[in-house]
C-alpha positions in Angstrom: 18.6 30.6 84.7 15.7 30.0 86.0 12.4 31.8 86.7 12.5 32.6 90.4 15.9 34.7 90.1 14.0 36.9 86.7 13.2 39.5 89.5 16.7 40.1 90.8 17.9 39.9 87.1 15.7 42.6 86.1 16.6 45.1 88.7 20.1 44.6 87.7 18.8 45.3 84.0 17.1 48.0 85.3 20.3 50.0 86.3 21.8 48.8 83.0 19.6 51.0 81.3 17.3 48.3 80.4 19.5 45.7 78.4 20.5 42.1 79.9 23.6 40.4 78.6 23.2 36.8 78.1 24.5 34.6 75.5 22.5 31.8 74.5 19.6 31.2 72.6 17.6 29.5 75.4 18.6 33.0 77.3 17.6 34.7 74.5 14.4 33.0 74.8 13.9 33.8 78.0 14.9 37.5 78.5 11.8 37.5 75.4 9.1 36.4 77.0 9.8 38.4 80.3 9.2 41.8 78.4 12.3 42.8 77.8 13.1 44.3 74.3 16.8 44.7 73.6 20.0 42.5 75.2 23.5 43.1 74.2 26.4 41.1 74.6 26.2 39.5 71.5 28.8 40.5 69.2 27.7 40.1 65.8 27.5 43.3 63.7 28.3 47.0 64.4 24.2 47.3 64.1 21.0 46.6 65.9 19.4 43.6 64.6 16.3 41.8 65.6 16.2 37.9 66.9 13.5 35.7 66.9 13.1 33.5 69.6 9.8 31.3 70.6 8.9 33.9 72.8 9.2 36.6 70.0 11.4 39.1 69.0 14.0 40.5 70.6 16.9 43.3 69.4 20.7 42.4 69.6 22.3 46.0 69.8 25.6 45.8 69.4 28.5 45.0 72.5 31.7 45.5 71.6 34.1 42.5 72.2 37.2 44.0 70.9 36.9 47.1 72.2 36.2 46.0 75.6 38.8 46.4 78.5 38.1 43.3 80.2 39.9 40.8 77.5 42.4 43.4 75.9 44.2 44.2 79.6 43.0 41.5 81.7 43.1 38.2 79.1 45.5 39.3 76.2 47.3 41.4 79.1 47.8 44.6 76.8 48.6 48.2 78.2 46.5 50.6 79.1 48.1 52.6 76.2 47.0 49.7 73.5 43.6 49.5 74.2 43.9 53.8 74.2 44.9 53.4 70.7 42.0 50.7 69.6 39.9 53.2 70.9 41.1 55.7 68.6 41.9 54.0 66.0 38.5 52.2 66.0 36.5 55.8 65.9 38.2 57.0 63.3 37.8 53.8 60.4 34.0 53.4 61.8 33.4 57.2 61.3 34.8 56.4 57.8 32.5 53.2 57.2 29.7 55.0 58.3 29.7 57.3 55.3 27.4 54.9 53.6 25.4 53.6 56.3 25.1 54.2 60.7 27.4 52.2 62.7 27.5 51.4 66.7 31.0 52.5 67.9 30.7 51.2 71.5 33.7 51.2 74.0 32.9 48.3 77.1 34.5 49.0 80.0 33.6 47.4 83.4 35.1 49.6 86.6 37.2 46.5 88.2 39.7 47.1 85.2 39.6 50.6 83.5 38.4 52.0 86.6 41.9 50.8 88.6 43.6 54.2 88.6 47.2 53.0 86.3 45.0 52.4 83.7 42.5 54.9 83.8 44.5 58.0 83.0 44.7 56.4 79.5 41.3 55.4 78.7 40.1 59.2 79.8 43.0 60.9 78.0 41.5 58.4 74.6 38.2 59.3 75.6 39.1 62.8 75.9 40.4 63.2 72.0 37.3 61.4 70.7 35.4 64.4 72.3 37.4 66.5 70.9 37.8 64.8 67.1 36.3 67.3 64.6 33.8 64.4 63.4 32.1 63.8 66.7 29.4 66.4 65.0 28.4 63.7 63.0 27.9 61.5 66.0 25.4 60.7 68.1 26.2 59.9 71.9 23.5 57.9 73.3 23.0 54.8 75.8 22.3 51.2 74.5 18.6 52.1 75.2 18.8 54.6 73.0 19.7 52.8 70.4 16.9 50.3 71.3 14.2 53.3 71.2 15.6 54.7 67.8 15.8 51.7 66.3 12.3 50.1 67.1 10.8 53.5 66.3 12.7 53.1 63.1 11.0 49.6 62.3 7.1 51.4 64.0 7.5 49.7 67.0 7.2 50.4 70.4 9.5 49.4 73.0 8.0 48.5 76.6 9.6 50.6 79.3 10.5 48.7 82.1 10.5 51.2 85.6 11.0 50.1 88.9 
């Protein structure tokens, strides 16, 4: 990508709450040394985890690829109801695993597929029991740049915000 478009790319990061989604190293590299602090859309753990690139560190936090609506209904072509059942099924063996240490549980979906109205009575009604399950106490619901914040405050740093 290069340098003249970093301005329309970071108002779109802007509106994404701050992270940019990129996949490559040299993106990686790049995202780095234009102040940015966190990307996702690297799936590599169920934890925030820091990168270094030339232009410094960055923090992966975690993108889901299997719970993500985009290949489980539009490239596997599963139901609306399957990826209902991920969803629930992935909460509850995460809020298992997380007994011994904190996990991301992160549900990607984009609106072009979950939001087409077959399919979205499903992924409410699955989003519906999770905020009903009797272990969502133990939870924390927060946004990717939460995550970020908590994370880098965690490790005594501090996280450049990014406004408009």
């Amino acid at each position: 990508m290069r340098r003249r478009h970093w301005p329309t790319v970071a108002a779109v990061a802007l509106r994404l709450d701050g992270a940019v989604d990129f996949r490559n190293g040299r993106d990686a590299r790049s995202v780095a040394g234009n102040g940015y602090t966190f990307l996702m859309d690297w799936p590599a753990d169920d934890q925030p985890f820091w990168m270094k690139t030339r232009n410094g560190r960055i923090m992966s936090v975690p993108y889901p690829i299997e719970i993500n609506d985009t290949p489980t209904m539009l490239s596997r072509m599963q139901p609306a109801t399957d990826f209902h059942r991920m969803i629930l099924d992935q909460f509850e063996e995460m809020l298992r695993l997380s007994q011994n240490q904190s996990l991301v549980f992160g549900v990607s979906m984009h609106t072009f597929c979950t939001g087409q109205p077959f399919r979205l009575l499903q992924v409410r009604q699955a989003l519906q029991a999770l905020m009903k399950h009797p272990g969502l106490r133990k939870v924390w619901v927060t946004t990717p740049g939460g995550i970020a914040d908590y994370t880098c405050h965690a490790a005594g740093c501090l996280r450049a915000l990014i406004r408009a």
